[in-house]
N, CA, C and O atoms as a CHARMM CRD file, in Angstrom:
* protein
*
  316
    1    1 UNK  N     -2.33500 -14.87500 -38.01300 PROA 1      0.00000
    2    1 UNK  CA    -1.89200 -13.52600 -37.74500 PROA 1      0.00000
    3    1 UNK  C     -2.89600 -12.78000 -36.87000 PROA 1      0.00000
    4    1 UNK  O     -2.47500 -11.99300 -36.02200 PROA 1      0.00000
    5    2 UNK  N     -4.39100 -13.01700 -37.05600 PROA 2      0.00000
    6    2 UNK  CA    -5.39900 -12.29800 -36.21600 PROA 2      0.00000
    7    2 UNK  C     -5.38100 -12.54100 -34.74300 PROA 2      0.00000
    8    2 UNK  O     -5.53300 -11.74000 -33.82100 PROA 2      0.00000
    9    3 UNK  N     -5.11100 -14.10900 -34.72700 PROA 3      0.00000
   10    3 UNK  CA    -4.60500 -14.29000 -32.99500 PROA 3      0.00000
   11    3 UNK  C     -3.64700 -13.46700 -32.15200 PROA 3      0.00000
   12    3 UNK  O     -3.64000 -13.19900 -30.95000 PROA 3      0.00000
   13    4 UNK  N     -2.69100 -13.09000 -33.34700 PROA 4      0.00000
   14    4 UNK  CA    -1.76400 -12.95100 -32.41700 PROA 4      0.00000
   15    4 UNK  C     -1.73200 -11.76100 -31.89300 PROA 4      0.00000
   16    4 UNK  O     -1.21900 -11.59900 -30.78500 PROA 4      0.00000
   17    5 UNK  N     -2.46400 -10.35800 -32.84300 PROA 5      0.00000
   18    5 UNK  CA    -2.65800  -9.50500 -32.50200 PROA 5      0.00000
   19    5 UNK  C     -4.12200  -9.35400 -30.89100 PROA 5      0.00000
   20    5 UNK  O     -4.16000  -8.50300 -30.00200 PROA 5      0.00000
   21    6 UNK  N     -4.82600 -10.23400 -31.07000 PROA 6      0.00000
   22    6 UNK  CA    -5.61000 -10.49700 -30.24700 PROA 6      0.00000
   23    6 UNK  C     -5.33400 -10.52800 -28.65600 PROA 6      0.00000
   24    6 UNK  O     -5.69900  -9.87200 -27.68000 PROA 6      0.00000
   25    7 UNK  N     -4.33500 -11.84700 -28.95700 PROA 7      0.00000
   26    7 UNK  CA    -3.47400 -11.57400 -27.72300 PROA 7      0.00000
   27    7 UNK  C     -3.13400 -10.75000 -27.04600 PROA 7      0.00000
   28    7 UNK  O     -3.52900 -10.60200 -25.88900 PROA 7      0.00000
   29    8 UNK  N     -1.95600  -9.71300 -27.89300 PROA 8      0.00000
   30    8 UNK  CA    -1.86500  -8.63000 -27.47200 PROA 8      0.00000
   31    8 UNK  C     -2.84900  -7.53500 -26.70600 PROA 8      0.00000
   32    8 UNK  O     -2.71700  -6.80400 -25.72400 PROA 8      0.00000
   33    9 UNK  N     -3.72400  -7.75800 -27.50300 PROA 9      0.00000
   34    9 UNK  CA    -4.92400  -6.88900 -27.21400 PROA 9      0.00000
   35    9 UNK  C     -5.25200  -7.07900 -25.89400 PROA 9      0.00000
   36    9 UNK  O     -5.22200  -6.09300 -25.15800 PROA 9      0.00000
   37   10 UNK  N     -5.64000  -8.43000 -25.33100 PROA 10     0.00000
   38   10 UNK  CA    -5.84000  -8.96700 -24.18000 PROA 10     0.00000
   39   10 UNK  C     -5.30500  -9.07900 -23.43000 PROA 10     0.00000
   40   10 UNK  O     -5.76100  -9.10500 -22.28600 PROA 10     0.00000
   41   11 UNK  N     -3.92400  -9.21400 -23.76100 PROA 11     0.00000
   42   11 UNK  CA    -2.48700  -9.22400 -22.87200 PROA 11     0.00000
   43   11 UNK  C     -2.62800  -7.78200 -22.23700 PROA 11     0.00000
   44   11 UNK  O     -2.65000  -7.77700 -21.00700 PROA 11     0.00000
   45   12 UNK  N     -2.73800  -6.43400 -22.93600 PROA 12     0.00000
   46   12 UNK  CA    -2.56900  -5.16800 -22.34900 PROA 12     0.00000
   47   12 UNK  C     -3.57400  -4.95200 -21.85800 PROA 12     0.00000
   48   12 UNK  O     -3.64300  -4.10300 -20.97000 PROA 12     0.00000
   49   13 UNK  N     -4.14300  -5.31200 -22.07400 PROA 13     0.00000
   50   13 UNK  CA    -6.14000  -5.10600 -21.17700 PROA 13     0.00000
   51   13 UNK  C     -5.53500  -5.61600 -20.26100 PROA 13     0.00000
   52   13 UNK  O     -4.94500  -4.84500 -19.50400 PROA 13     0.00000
   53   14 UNK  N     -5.46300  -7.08000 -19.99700 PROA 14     0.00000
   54   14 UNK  CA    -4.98700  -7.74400 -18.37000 PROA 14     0.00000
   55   14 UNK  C     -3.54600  -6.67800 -17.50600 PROA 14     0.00000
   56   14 UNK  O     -3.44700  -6.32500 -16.33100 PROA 14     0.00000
   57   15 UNK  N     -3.01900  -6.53800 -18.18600 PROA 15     0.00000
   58   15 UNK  CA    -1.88700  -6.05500 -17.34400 PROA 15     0.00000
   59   15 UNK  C     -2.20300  -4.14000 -17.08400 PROA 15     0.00000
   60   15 UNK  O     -1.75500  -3.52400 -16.11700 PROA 15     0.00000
   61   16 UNK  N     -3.00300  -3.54800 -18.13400 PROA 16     0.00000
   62   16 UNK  CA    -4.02800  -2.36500 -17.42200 PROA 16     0.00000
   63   16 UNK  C     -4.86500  -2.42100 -16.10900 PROA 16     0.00000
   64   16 UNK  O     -5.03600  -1.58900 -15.21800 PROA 16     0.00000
   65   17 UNK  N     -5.35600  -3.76300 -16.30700 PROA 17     0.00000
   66   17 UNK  CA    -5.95900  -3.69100 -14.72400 PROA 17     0.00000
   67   17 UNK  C     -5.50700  -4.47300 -14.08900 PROA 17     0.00000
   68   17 UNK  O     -6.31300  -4.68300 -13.18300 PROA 17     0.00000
   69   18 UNK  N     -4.64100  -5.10400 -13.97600 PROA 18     0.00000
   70   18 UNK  CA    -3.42600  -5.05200 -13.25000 PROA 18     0.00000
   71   18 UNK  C     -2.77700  -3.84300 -12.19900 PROA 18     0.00000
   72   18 UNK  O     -2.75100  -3.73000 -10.97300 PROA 18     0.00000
   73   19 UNK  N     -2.20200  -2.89400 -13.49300 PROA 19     0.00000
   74   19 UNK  CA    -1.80400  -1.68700 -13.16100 PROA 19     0.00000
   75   19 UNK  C     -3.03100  -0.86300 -11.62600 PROA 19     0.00000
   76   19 UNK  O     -3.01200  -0.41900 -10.47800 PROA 19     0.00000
   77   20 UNK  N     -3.78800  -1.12000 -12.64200 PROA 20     0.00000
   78   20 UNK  CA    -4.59700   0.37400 -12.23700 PROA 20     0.00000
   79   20 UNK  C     -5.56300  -0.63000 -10.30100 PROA 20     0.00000
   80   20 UNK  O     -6.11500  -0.16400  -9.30300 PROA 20     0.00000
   81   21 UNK  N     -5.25200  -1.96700 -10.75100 PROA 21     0.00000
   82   21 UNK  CA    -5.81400  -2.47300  -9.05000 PROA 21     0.00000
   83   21 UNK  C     -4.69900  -2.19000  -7.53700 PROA 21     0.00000
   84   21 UNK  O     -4.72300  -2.06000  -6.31300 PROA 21     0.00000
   85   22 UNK  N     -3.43900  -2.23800  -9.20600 PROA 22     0.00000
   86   22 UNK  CA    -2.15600  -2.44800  -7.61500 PROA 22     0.00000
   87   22 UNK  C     -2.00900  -0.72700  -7.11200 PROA 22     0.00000
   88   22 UNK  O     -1.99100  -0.29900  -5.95800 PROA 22     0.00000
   89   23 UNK  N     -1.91100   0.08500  -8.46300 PROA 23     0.00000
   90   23 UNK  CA    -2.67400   1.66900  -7.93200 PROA 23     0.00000
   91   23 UNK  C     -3.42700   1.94700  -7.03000 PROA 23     0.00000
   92   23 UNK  O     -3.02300   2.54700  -6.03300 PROA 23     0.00000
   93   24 UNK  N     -4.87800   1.51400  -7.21000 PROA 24     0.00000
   94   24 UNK  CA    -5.43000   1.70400  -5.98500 PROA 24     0.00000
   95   24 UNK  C     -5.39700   1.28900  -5.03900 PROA 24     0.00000
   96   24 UNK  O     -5.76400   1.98300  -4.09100 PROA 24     0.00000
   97   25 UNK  N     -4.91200  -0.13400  -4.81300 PROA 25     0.00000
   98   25 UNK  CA    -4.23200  -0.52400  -3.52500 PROA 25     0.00000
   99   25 UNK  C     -3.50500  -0.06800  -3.16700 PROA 25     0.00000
  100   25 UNK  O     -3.46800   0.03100  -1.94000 PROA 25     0.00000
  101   26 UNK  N     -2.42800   0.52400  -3.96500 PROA 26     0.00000
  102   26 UNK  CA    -1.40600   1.71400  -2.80600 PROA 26     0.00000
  103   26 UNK  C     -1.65900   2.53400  -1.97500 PROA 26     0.00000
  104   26 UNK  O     -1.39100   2.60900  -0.77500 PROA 26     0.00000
  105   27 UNK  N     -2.69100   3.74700  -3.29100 PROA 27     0.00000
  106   27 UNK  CA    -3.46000   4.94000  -2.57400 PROA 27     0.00000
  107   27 UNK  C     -3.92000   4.81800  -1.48100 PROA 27     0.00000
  108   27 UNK  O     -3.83700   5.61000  -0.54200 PROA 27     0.00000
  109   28 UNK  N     -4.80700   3.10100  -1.56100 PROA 28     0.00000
  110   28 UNK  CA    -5.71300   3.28300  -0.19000 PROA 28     0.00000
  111   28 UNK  C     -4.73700   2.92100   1.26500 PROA 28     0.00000
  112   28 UNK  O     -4.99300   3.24600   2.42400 PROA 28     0.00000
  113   29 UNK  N     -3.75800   2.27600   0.83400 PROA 29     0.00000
  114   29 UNK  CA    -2.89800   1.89400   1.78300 PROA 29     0.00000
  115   29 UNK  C     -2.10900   3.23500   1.98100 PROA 29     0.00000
  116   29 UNK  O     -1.24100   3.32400   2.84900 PROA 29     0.00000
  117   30 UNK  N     -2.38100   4.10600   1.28600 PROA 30     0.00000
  118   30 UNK  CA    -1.16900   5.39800   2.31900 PROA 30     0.00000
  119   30 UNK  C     -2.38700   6.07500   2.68500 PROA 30     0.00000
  120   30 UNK  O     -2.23500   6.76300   3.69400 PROA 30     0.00000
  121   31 UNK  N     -3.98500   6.11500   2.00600 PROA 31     0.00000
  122   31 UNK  CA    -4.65600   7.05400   3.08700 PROA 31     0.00000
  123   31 UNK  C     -5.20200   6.39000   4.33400 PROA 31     0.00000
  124   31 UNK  O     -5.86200   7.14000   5.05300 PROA 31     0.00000
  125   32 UNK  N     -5.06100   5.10300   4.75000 PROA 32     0.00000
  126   32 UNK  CA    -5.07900   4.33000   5.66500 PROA 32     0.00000
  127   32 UNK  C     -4.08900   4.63200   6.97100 PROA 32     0.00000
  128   32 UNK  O     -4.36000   4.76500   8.16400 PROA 32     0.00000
  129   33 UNK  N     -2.74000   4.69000   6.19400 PROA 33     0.00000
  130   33 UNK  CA    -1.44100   4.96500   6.88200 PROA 33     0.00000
  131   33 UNK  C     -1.27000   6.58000   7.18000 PROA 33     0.00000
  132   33 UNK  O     -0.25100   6.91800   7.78400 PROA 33     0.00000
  133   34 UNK  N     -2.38400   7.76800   6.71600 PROA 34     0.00000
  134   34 UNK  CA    -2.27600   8.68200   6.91400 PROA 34     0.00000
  135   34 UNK  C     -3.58000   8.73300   8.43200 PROA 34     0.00000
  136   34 UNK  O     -3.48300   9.26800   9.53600 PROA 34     0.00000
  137   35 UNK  N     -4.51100   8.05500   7.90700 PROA 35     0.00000
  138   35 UNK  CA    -5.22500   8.29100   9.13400 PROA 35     0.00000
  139   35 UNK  C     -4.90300   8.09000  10.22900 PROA 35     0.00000
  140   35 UNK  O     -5.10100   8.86100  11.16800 PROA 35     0.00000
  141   36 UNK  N     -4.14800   6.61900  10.30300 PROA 36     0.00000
  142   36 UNK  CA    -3.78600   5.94900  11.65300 PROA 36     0.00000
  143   36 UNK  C     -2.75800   7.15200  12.10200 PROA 36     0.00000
  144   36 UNK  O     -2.54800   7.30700  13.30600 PROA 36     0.00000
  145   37 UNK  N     -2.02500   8.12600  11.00000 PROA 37     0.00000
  146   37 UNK  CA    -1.29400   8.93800  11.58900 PROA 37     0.00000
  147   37 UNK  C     -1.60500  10.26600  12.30300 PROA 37     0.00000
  148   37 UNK  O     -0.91600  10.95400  13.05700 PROA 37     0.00000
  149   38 UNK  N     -3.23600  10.45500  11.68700 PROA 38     0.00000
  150   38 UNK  CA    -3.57800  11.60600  12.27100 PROA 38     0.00000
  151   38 UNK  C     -4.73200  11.17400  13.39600 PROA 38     0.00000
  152   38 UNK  O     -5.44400  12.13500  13.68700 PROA 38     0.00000
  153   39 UNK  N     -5.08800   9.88500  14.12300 PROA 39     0.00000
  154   39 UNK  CA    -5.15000   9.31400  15.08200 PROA 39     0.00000
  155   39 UNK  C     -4.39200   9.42400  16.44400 PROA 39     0.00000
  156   39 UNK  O     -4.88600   9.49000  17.56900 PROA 39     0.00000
  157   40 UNK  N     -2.71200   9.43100  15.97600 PROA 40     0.00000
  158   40 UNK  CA    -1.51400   9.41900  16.83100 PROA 40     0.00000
  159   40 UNK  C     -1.52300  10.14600  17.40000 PROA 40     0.00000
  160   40 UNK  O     -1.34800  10.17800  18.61800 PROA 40     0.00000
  161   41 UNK  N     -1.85100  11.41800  16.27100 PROA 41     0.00000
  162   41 UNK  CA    -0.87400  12.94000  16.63700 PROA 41     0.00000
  163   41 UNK  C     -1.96100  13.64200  17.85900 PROA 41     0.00000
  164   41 UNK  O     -3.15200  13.40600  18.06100 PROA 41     0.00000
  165   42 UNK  N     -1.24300  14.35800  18.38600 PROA 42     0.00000
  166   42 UNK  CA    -1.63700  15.51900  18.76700 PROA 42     0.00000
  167   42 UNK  C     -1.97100  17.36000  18.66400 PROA 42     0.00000
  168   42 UNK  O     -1.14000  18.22200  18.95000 PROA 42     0.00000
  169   43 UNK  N     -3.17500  17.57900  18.25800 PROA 43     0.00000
  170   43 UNK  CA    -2.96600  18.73000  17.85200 PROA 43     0.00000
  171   43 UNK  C     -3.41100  20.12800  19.21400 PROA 43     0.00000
  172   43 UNK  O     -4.05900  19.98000  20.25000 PROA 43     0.00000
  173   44 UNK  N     -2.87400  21.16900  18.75400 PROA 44     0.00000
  174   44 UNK  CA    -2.98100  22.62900  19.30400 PROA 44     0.00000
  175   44 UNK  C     -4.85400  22.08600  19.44100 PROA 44     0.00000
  176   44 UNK  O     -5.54300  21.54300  20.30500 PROA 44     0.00000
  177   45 UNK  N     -5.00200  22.45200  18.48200 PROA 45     0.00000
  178   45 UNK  CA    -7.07600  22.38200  18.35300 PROA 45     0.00000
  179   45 UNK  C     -7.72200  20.88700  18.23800 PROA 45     0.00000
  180   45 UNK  O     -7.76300  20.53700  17.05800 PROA 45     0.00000
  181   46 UNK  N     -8.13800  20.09900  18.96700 PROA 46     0.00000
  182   46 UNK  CA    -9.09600  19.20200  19.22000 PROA 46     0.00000
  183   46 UNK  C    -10.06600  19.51300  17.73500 PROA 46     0.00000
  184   46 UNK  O    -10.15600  18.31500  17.46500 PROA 46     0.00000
  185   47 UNK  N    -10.40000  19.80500  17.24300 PROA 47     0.00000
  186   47 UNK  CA   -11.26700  20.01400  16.02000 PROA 47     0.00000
  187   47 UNK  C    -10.30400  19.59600  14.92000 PROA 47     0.00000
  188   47 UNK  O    -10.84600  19.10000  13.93300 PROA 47     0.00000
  189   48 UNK  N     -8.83500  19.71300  14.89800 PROA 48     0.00000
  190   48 UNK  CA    -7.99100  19.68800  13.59400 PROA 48     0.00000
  191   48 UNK  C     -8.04000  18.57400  13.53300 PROA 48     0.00000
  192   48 UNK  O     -8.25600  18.21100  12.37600 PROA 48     0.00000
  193   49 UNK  N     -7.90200  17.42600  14.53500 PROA 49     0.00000
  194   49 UNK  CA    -7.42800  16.11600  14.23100 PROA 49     0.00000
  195   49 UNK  C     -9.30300  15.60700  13.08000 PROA 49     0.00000
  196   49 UNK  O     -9.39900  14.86100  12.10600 PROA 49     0.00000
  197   50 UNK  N    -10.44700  16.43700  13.83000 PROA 50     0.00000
  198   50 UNK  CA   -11.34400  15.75300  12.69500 PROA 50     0.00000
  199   50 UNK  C    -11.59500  16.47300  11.77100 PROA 50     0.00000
  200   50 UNK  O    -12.47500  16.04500  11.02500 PROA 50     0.00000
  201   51 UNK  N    -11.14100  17.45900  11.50800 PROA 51     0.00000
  202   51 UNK  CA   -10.98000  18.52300  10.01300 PROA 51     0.00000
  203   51 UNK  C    -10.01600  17.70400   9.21800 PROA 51     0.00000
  204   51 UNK  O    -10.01100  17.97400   8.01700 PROA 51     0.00000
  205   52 UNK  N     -9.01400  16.55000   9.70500 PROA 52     0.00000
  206   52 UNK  CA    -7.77200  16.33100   8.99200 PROA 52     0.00000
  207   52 UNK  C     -8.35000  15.07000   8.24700 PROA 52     0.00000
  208   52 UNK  O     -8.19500  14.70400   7.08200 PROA 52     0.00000
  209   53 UNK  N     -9.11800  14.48000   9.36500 PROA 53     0.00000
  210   53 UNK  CA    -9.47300  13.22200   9.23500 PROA 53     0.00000
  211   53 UNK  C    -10.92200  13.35300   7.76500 PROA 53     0.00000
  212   53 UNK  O    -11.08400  12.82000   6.66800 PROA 53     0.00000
  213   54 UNK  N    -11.69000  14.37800   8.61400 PROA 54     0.00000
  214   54 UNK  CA   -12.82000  13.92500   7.45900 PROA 54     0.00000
  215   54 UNK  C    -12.01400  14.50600   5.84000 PROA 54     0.00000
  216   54 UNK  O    -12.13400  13.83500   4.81400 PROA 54     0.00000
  217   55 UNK  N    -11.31300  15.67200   5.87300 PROA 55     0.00000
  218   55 UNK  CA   -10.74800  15.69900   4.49600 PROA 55     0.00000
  219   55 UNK  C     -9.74600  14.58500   4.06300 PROA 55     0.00000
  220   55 UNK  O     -9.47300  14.32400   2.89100 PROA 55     0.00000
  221   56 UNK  N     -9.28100  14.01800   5.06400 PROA 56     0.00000
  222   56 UNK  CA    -8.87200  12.27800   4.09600 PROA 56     0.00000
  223   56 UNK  C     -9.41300  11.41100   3.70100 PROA 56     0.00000
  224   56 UNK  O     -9.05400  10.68300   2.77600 PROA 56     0.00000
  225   57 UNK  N    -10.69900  11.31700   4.55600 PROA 57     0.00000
  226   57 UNK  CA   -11.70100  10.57900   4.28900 PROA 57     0.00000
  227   57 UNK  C    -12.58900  10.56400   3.17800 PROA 57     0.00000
  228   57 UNK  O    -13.12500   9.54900   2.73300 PROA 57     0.00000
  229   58 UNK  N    -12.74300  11.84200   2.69900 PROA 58     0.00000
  230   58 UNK  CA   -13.78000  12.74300   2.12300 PROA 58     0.00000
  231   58 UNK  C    -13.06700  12.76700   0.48600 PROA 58     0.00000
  232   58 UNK  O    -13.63200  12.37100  -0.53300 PROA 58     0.00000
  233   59 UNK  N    -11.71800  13.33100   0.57900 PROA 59     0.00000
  234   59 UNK  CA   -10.81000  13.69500  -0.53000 PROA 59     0.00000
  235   59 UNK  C     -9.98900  12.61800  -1.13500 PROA 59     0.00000
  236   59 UNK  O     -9.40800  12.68800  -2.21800 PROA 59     0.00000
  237   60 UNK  N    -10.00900  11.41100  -0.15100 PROA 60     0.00000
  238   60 UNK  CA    -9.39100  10.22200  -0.35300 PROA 60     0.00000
  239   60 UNK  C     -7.62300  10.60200  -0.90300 PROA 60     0.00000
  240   60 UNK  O     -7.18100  11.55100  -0.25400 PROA 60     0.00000
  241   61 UNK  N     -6.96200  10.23300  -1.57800 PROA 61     0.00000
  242   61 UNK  CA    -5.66700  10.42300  -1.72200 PROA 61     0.00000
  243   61 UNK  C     -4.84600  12.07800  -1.72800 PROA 61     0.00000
  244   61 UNK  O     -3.81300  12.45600  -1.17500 PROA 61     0.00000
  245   62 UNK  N     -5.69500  12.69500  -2.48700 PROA 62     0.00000
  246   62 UNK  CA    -5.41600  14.06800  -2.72700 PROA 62     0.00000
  247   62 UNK  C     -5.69400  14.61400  -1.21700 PROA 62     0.00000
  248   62 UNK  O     -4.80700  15.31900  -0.73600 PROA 62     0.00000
  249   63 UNK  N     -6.66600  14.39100  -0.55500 PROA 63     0.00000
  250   63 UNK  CA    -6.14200  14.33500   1.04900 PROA 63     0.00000
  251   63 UNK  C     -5.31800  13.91900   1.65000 PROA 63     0.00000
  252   63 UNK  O     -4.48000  14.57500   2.26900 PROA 63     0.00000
  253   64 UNK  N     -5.38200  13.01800   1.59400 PROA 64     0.00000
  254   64 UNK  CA    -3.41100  12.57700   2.29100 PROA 64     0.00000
  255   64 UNK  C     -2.85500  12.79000   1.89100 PROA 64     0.00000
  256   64 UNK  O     -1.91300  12.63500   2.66800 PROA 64     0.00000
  257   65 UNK  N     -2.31900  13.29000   0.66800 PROA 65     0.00000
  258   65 UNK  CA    -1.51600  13.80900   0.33200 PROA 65     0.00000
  259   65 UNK  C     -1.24100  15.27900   0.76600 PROA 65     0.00000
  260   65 UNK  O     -0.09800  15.64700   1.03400 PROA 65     0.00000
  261   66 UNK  N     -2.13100  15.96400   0.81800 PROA 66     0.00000
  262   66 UNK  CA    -1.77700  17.26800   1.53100 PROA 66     0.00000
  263   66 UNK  C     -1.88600  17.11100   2.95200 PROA 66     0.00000
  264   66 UNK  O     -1.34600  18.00300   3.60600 PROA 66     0.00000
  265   67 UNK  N     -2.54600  16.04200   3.69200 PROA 67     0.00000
  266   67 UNK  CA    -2.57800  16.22300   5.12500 PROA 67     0.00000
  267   67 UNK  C     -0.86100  15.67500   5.58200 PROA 67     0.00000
  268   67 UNK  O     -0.47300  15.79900   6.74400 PROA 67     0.00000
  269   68 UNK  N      0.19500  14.97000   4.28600 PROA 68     0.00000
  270   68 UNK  CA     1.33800  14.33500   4.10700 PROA 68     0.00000
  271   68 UNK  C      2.23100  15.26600   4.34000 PROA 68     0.00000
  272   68 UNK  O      3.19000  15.18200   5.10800 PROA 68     0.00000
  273   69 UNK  N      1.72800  16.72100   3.26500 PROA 69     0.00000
  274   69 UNK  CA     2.93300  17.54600   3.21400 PROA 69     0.00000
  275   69 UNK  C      2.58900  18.85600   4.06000 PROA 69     0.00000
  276   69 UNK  O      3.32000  19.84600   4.00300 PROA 69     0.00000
  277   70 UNK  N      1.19200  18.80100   5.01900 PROA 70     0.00000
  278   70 UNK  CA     0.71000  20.18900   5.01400 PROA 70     0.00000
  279   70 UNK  C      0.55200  19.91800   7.23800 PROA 70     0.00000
  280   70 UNK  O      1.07800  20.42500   8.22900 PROA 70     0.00000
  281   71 UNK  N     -0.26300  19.06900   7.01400 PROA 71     0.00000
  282   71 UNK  CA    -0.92000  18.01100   8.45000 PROA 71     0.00000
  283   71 UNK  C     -0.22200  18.04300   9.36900 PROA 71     0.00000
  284   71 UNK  O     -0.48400  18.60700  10.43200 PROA 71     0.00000
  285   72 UNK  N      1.04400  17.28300   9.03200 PROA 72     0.00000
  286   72 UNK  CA     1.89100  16.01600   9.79100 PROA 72     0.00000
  287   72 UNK  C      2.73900  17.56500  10.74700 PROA 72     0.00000
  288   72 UNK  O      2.95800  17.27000  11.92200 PROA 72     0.00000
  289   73 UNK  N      3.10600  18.78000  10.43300 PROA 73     0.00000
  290   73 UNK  CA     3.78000  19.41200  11.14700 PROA 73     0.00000
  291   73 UNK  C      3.00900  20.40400  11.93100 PROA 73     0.00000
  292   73 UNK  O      3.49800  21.37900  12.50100 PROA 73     0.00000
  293   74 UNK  N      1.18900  19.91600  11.89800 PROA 74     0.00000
  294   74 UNK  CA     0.92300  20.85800  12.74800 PROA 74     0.00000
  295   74 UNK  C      0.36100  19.96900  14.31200 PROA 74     0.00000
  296   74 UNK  O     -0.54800  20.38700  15.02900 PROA 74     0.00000
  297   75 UNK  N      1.02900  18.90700  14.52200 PROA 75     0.00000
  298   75 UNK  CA     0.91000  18.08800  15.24600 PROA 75     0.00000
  299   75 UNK  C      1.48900  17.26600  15.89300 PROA 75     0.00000
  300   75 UNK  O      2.28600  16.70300  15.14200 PROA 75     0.00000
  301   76 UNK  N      1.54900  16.79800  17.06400 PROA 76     0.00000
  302   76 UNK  CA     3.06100  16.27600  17.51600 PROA 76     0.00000
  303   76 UNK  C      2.84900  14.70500  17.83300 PROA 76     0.00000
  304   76 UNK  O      1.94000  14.33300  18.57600 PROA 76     0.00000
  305   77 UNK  N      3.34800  14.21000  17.49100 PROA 77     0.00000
  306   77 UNK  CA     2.98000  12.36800  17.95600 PROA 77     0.00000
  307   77 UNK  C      3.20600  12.17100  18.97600 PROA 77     0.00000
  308   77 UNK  O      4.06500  12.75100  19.64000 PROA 77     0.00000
  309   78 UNK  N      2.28200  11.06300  19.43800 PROA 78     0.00000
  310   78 UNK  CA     2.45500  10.77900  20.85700 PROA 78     0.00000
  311   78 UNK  C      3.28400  10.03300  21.09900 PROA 78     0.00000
  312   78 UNK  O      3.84400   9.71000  20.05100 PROA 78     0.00000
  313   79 UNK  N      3.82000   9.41000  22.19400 PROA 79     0.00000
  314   79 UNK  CA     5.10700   8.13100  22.12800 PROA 79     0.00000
  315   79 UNK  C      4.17000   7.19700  22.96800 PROA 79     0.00000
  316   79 UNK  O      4.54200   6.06400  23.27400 PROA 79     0.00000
């Protein structure tokens, strides 16, 4: 009976960091995908594109995330 609870034990430990590696592999893959985006763009002010950049850099997800919903419309992509 002690095994089996053991298991368990170990079973949810493994699949916690599991969880929490494929997590941060996301995050870093959208603040990756946010930079290359604020790379693209074009802004009004030459200074915004590295105000945008070092707070993604700096803030890591919670930066891209607002440079996601806040950023992306003060700038126009290039073609």
């Amino acid at each position: 009976m002690e095994h089996g609870i053991f298991a368990w034990i170990i079973a949810g430990g493994i699949g916690l960091i599991l969880t929490c590696a494929l997590l941060a592999l996301a995050t870093t893959i959208f603040q990756i995908v946010e930079i290359v985006d604020v790379v693209r763009r074009d802004f009004n002010d030459d200074n915004m594109k590295i105000v945008w950049l070092l707070v993604i850099i700096f803030t890591h997800f919670i930066g891209a995330l607002v440079y996601y919903f806040v950023g992306k419309s003060q700038g126009t992509l290039r073609a």
